[in-house]
Structure formats: structure tokens, C-alpha cells
C-alpha distance (Angstrom), angle and dihedral (degrees) to the residues before:
residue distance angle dihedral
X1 . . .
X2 3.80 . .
X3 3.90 82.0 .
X4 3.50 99.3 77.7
X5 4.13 98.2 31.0
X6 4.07 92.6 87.3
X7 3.83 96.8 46.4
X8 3.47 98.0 41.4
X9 3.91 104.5 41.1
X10 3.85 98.1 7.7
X11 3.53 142.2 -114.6
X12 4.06 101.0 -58.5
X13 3.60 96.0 59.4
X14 3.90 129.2 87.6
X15 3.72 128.4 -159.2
X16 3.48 112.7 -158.2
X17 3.94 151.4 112.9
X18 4.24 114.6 -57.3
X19 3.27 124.6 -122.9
X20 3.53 146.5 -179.3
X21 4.18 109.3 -101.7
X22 4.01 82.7 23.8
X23 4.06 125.4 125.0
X24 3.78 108.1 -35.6
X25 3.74 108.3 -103.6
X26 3.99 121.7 -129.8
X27 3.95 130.9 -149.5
X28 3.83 119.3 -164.2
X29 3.82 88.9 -85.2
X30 4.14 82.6 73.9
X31 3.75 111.9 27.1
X32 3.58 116.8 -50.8
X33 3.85 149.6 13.5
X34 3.70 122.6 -97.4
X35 3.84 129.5 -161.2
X36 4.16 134.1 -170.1
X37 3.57 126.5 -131.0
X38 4.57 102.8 -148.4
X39 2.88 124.6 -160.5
X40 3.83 104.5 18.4
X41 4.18 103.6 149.5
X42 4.15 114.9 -123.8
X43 3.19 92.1 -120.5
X44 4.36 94.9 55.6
X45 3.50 115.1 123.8
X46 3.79 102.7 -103.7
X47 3.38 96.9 -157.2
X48 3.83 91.3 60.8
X49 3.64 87.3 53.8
X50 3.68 96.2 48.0
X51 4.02 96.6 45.0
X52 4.16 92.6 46.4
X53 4.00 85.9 53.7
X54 3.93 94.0 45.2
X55 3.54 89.5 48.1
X56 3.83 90.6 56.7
X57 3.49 108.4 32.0
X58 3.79 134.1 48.7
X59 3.71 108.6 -172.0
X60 3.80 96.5 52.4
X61 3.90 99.9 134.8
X62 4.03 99.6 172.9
X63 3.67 133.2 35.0
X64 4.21 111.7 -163.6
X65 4.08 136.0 -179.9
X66 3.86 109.2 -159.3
X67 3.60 107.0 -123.9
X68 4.07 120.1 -178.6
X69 3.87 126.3 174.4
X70 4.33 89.7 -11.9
X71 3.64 90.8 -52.6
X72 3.62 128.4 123.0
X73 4.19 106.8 -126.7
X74 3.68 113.7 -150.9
X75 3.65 94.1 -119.1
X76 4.07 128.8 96.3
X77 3.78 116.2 -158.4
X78 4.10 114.7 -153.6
X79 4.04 121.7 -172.4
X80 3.71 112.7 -150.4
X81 4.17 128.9 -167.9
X82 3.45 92.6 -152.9
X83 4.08 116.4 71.1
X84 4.02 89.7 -164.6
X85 3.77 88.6 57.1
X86 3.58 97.0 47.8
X87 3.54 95.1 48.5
X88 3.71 83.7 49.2
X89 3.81 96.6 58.8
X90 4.10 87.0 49.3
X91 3.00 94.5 54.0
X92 3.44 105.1 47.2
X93 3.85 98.2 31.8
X94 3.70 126.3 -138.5
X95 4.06 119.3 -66.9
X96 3.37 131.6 -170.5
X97 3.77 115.2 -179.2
X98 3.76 104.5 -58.8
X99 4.30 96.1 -13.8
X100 3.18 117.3 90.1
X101 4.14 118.5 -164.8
X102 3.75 117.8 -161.7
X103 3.77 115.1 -118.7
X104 4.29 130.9 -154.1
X105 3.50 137.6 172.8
X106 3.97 114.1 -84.7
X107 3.87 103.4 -126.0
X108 3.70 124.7 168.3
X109 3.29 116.6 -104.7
X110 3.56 114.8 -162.1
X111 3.78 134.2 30.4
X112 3.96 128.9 -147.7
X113 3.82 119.6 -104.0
X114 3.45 118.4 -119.9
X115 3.90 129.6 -162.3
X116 3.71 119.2 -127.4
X117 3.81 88.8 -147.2
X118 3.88 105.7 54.8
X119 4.02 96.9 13.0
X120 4.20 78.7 -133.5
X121 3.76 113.3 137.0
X122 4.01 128.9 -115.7
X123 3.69 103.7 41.3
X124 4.09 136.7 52.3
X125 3.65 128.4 -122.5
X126 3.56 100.6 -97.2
X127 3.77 91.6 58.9
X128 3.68 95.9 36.0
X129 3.67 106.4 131.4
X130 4.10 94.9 -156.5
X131 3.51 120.4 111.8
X132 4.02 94.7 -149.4
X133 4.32 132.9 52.1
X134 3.14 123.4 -121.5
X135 3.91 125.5 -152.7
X136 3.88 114.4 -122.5
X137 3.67 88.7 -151.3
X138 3.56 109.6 46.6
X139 3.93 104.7 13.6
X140 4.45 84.4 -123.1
X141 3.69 110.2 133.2
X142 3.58 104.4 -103.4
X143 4.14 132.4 87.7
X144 3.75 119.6 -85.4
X145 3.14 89.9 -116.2
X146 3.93 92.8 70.6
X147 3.75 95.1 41.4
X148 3.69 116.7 136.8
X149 3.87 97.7 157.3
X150 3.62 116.0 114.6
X151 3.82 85.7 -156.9
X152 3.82 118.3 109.9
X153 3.47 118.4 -152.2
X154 3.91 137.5 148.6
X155 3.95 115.5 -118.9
X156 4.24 88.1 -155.5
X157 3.71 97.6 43.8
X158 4.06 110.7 7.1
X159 3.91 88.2 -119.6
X160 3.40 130.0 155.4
X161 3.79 94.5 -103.1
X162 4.20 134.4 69.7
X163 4.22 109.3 -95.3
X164 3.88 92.0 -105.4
X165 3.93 88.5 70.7
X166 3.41 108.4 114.1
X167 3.93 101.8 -141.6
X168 3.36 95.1 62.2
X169 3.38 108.8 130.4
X170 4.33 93.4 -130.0
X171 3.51 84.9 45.3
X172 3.79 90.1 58.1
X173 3.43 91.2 36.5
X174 3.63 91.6 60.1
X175 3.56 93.6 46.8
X176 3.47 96.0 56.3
X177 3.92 94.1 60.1
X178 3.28 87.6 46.7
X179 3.99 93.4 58.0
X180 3.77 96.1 35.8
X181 3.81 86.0 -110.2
């Protein structure tokens, strides 16, 4: 199986098992289109799986099992370059010889909180359990509200961008735990 993965889709692409903390997972709002695969049994030959959809689509990038808590999830989830084809492969569903196995978009489902006091992920600010603020803007310690800085700088990951920004890598990180990703 791990063969045919480089000549097929290239040698920046990996075919394996997902699991939570793995590779962080894009949508189209990042850089390409993702679809799932329901209903697939644990005990499906993968490598009928991942043959039929090489065989039919060209821009598939990423090839993923679902795994949560050791346990192999009935669902597949398949990255595609190309929009048109993933759309495609919703739309039509997945079919090997006479099974069919519905297909949706993949779509993250939940987002990290964030507290308006700290800007630090997993708790609001009227739990927050620091003593100080810290400005989602410019990192200073002070509310947002009382920024003057013309500085721009992540409190989570000292980017060039306020916390809220959604490609932020701690912000992605987050939202990968929180989707088993």
C-alpha cells in the first residue's frame, strides 16, 4: 500500500491511520476541500478503498482512517486540491461494486473558547484563574479595550496577527483536539 502512495499522489502526501494530535486538517477556508467516507466497516479492505478513489480522482492529496480511543471509526476522511472534484465525490457518494457508502463534506465542528481576559484558550473570562489581562491585539497587559498600540502581536503564539485569527497555529492546534483531529 505505501508502494503506490508516492507515484500516484506524490511525495508530500501520507496515507495512513488518523488520529487525534495528528496532521492538522484543512477545510476550503485554509487550502483545500475535505470529504468523509460513512459507513466504511473496520474491518474493509483499505486498499480497495484507496485504489477505487485513485482511480477516480486526481487531486486527492490525503487519505485518513478515523481512529478514537484505539478503535477503528467507520468513517474515512479524503483531502482533495480540486473543489470541483470534491464536490463531485459528495455528490455522487462512494461505490464500490454493488455498496454504495454515503459521502458529506468534512466541516469542523467545534471551535476553541477563548477568554477575553488573558486571550489564553480553554476557559472564559469569568473563570479565568490569572491575576493579570492580556491584550488580544498587542500581547501588552492591559484589555483591548484600552489598546493604543499600533503593534500587532499574538498573546498564544507572538505572531503577527490578534489571537482571534483563525490560522494561528494554537488556534488550530486547539481545534484539532477539540475535533479528534
Amino acid at each position: 500500500m505505501q508502494n503506490w502512495k508516492s507515484d500516484i499522489f506524490g511525495n508530500n502526501t501520507s496515507i495512513d491511520k488518523y488520529e487525534p494530535g495528528a496532521n492538522i486538517i484543512s477545510n476550503t477556508k485554509f487550502q483545500y476541500t475535505s470529504a468523509l467516507i460513512k459507513h466504511i466497516p473496520p474491518n474493509f479492505p483499505e486498499n480497495i478503498v484507496l485504489n477505487n478513489i485513485k482511480n477516480n480522482y486526481n487531486s486527492v492529496i490525503n487519505i485518513k482512517r478515523f481512529i478514537k480511543n484505539g478503535n477503528i471509526l467507520n468513517t474515512i476522511k479524503i483531502d482533495f486540491s480540486n473543489n470541483d472534484e470534491c464536490l463531485d465525490f459528495i455528490n455522487n457518494g462512494f461505490i464500490i461494486g454493488n455498496q454504495f457508502f454515503p459521502c458529506e463534506k468534512f466541516v469542523l465542528l467545534k471551535t476553541p473558547i477563548r477568554c477575553y481576559n488573558c486571550s489564553q484558550f480553554g476557559h472564559i473570562d469569568k473563570t479565568c484563574p490569572n491575576n493579570f489581562s492580556k491584550c488580544s491585539k498587542c500581547s501588552g497587559e492591559h484589555k483591548k479595550s484600552e489598546c493604543t498600540s499600533e503593534i500587532i502581536k499574538c498573546p498564544n503564539c507572538n505572531g503577527n496577527h490578534e489571537a482571534s485569527n483563525q490560522n494561528c497555529p494554537i488556534f488550530l492546534e486547539q481545534t484539532k483536539k477539540l475535533n479528534f483531529l
